[in-house]
TIKE-233964 format. One line per 3 residues: number of its first residue (from 0); their letters; for each residue x, y, z of C-alpha. Coordinates in Angstrom, 3 decimals. Each point is the difference from the previous one (the first is absolute). Layout:
// TIKE-233964
NUM	a	X Y Z  ...
//
This chain:
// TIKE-233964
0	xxx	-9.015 71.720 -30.780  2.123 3.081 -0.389  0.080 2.666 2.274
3	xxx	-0.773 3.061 -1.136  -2.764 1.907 2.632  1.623 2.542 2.033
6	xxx	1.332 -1.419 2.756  -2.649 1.659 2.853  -2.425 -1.498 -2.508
9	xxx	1.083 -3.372 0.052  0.451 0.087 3.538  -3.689 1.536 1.391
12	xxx	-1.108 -2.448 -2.621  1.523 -3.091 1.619  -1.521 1.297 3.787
15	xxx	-0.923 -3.191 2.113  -3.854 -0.211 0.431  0.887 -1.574 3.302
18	xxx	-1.438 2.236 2.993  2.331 -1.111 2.054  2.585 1.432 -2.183
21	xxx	-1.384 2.726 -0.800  1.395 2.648 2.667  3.536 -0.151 -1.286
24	xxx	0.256 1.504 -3.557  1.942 2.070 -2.171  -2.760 2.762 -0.060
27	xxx	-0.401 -0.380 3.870  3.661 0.402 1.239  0.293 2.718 -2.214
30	xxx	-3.141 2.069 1.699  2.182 -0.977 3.412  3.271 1.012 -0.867
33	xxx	0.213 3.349 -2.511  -1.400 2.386 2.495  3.524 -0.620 2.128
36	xxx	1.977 -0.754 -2.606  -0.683 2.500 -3.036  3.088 -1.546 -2.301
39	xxx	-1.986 -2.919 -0.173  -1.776 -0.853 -3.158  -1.812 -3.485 -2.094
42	xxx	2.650 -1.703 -1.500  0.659 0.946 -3.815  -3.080 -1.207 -2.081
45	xxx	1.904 -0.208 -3.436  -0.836 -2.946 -1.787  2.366 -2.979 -0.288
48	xxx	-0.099 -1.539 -3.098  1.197 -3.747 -0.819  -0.933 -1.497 3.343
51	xxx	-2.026 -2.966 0.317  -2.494 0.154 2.899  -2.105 -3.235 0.759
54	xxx	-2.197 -0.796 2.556  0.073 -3.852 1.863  -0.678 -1.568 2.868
57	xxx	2.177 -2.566 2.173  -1.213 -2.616 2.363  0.174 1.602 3.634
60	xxx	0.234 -1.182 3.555  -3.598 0.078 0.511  -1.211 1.048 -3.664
63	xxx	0.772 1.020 -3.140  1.833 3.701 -0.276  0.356 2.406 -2.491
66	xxx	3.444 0.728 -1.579  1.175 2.626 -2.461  2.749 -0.797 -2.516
69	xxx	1.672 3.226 -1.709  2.885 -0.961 -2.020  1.702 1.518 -3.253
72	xxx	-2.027 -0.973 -3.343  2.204 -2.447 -1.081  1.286 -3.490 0.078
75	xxx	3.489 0.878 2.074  -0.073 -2.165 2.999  0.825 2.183 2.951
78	xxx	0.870 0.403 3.872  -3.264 0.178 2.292  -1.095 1.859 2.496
81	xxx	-2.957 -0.593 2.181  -1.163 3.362 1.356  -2.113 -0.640 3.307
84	xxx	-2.547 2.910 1.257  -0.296 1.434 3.271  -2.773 1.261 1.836
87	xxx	0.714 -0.759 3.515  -1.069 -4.243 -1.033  -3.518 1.320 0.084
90	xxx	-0.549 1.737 -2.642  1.004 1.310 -3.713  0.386 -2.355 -3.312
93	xxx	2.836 -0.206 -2.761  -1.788 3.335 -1.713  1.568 2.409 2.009
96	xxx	3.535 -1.482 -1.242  -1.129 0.022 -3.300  2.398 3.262 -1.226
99	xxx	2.775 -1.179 1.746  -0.181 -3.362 -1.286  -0.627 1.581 -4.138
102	xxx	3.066 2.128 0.676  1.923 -2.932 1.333  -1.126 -2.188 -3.105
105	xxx	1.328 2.497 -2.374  3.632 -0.824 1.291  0.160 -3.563 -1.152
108	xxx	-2.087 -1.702 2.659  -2.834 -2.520 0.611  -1.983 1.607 2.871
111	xxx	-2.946 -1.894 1.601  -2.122 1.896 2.978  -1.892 -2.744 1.164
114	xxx	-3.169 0.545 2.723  0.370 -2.071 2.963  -2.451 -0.528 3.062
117	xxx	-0.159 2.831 1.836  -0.748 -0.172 4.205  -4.225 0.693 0.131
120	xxx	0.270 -3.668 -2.022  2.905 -2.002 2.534  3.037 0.891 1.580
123	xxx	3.695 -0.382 -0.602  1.088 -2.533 -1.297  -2.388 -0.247 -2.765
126	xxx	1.422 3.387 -1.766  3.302 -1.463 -0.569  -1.239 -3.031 -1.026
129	xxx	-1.731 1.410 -2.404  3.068 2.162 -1.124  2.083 -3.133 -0.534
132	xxx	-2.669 -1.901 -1.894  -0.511 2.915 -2.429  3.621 0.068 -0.518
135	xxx	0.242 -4.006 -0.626  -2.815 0.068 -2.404  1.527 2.826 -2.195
138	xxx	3.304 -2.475 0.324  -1.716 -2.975 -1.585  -1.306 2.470 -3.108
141	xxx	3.132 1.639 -0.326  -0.229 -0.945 -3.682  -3.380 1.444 -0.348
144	xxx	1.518 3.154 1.421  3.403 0.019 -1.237  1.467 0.401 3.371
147	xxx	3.144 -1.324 1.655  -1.559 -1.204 3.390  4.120 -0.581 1.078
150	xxx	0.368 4.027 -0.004  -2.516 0.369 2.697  -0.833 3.509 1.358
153	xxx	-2.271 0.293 2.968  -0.674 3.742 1.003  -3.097 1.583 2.068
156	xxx	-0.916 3.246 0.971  -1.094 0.272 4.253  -1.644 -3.311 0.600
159	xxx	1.081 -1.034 -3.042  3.461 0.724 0.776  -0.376 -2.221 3.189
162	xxx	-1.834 -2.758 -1.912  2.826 0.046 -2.958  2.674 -0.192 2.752
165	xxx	-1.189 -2.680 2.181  -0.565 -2.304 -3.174  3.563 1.151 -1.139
168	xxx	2.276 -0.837 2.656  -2.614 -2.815 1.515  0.243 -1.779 -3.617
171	xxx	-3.608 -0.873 0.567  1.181 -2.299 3.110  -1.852 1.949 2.391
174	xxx	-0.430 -3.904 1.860  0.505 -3.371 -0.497  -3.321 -0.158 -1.701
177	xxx	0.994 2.738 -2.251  1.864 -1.753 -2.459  -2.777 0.476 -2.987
180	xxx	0.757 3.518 0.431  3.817 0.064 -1.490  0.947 3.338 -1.286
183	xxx	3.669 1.015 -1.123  0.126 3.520 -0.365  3.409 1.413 -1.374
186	xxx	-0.841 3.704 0.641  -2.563 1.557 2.945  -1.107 3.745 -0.346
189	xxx	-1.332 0.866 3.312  -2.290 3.360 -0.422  -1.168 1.336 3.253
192	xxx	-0.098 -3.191 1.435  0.780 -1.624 3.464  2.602 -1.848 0.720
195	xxx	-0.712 -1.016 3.855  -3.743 -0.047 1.750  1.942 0.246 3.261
198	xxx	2.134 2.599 0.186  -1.002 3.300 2.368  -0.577 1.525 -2.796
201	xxx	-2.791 -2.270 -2.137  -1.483 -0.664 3.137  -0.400 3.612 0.649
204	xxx	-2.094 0.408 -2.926  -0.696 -3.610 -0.653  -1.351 -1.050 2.912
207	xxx	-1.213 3.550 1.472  -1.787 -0.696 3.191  -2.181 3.133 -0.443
210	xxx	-1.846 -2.074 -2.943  -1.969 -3.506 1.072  0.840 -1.274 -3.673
213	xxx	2.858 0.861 -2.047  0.935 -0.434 -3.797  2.762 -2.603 1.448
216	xxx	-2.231 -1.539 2.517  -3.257 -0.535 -2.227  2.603 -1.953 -2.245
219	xxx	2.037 -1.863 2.283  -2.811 -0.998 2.323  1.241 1.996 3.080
222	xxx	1.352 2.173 1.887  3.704 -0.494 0.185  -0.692 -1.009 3.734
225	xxx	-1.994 -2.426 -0.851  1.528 -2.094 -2.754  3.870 1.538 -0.066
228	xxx	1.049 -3.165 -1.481  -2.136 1.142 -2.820  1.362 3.276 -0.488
231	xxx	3.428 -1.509 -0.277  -1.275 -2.552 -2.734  -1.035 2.494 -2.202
234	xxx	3.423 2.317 0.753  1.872 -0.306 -3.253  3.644 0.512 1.933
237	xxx	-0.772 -3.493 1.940  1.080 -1.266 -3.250  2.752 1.407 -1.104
240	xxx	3.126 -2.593 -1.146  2.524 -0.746 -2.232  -2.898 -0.660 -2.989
243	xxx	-1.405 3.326 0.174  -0.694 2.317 -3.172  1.835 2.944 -0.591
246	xxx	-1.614 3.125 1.756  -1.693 3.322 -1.053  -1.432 2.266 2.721
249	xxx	-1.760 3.070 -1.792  -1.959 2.170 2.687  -1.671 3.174 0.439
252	xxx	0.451 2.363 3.365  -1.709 -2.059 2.730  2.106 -2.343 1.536
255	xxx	-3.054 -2.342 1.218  -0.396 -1.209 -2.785  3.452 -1.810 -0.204
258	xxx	0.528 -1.163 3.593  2.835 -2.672 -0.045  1.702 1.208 -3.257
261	xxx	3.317 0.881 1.503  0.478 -3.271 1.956  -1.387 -1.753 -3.266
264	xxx	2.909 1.909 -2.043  2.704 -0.664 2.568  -0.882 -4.234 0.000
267	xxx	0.128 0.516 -3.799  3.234 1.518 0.200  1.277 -2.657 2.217
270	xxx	-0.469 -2.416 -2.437  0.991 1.971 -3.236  -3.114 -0.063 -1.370
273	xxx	-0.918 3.369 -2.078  -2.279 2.527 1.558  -0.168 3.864 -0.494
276	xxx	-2.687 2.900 1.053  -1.502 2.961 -1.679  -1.420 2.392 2.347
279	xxx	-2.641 3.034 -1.390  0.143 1.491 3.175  -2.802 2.109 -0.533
282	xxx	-2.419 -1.824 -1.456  -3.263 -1.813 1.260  -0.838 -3.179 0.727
285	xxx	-1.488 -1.330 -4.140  2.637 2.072 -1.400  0.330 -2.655 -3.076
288	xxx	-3.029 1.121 -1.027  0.403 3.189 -0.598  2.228 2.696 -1.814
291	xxx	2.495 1.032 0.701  1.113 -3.299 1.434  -1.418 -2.776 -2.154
294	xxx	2.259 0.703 -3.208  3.541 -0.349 2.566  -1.919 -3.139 1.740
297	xxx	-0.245 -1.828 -3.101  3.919 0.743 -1.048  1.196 -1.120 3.126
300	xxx	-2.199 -3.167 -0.103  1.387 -0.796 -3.517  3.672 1.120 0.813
303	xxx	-0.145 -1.950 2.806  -1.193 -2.994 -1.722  1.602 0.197 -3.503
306	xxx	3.391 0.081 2.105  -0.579 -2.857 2.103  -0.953 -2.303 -2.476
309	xxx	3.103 1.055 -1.973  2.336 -1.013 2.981  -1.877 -3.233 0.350
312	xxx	0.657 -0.602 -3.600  3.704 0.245 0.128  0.576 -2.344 2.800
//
């Protein structure tokens, strides 16, 4: 169908019914965050006309999951990109993207936010399996969808930025009984997200002893002294290599929310792979959903992308 509700509409129409997602919404982390930050505003609700939005769902790790398709209204077979929530892995749903992911559309892209199992249903790893599976299925109907599953983008927001980069640089082989989950990204956007579990700084906030259960711990199924080996699985920068995808960090003011980015960049570096940064120092944590910052998120995302692509073409 076309697109043509606002886009606030479409997105508090598209809200998960899920309780357990229901703490982390648009409506929500807006209440939390304009009192301190009085710039900040809902993202631009003029409508976007000629997109195609569709609703599916995609065999999961444990059950089926929902997954939104935006893409241009017409038959041009384009680059994806598979735009993973946050939430701190236990809560949210694709809705909250839904803006960014319309506004993303509208520069020549197949976007799919897919829901994935969130930590109140089972711990890592079942999120990323989940994330890979979504993002096989919408490879075998790339005809139906008129994408070009070879000009992979995997991008994420917080969690989501940790999920899309540990499937990124991993390739899916998270273990030798990980090969169903093959992924070949050519281009990561990391959003907010970690890079390393273990540095002082995650486990500051990550694994803050003044809290019996954190975000981190809920998901990973302990405290980092208690299954370390764990935290270090799910650390995207344990996979870094020759393979990986070409880089964007975007991030807001807090540095906690991007622990491990600057070793990340320097291994990247090392092996001439592509990776920049865009810093809006002073903005919050969910800055891409908001203005003024959602508008310059989505033309860096694109940039990024659209110029990447081009210098894989020409070799």
């Amino acid at each position: 169908m076309k697109h043509t509700l606002p886009l606030i509409a479409f997105l508090l129409s598209g809200i998960s019914n899920h309780v357990h997602s229901a703490s982390y919404t648009l409506e929500n982390t807006y209440k939390k965050l304009k009192p301190r930050y009085s710039e900040l505003h809902l993202p631009d609700d003029s409508p976007i006309s000629n997109l195609n939005v569709e609703q599916h769902t995609y065999p999961g790790k444990l059950r089926s999951q929902s997954i939104t398709i935006i893409r241009p209204n017409n038959n041009t077979v384009l680059p994806l990109i598979v735009l993973v929530h946050g939430g701190g892995w236990g809560s949210g749903s694709p809705a909250i993207l839904q803006t960014l992911a319309a506004k993303l559309a509208a520069k020549g892209f197949v976007v799919a936010t897919p829901a994935y199992t969130l930590s109140d249903e089972a711990q890592y790893p079942a999120s990323i399996h989940d994330i890979a599976l979504a993002t096989q299925w919408l490879k075998s109907n790339a005809s139906r969808f008129h994408l070009n599953a070879e000009k992979l983008t995997l991008a994420g927001s917080s969690a989501g930025g940790q999920i899309a980069a540990l499937l990124a640089y991993s390739h899916g082989k998270l273990s030798n009984q990980s090969a169903s989950l093959a992924v070949n990204a050519r281009v990561l956007i990391n959003i907010d997200g970690l890079s390393d579990f273990t540095t002082p700084l995650a486990l500051r906030y990550e694994n803050d002893k003044s809290k019996a259960v954190t975000s981190a711990s809920k998901w990973l199924g302990g405290r980092y002294e208690e299954v370390p080996a764990i935290w270090q699985h799910a650390s995207p920068i344990n996979y870094i290599s020759n393979t990986s995808p070409a880089t964007l960090f975007i991030n807001g003011g807090f540095a906690r929310f991007y622990a491990g980015k600057k070793t990340v960049q320097e291994q990247l570096t090392e092996r001439g792979i592509t990776n920049k940064e865009h810093v809006f120092k002073e903005a919050p944590h969910c800055f891409w959903l908001f203005h003024p910052w959602q508008n310059n998120t989505v033309e860096l995302i694109s940039e990024f992308i659209n110029k990447q692509l081009a210098v894989d073409s020409s070799r």
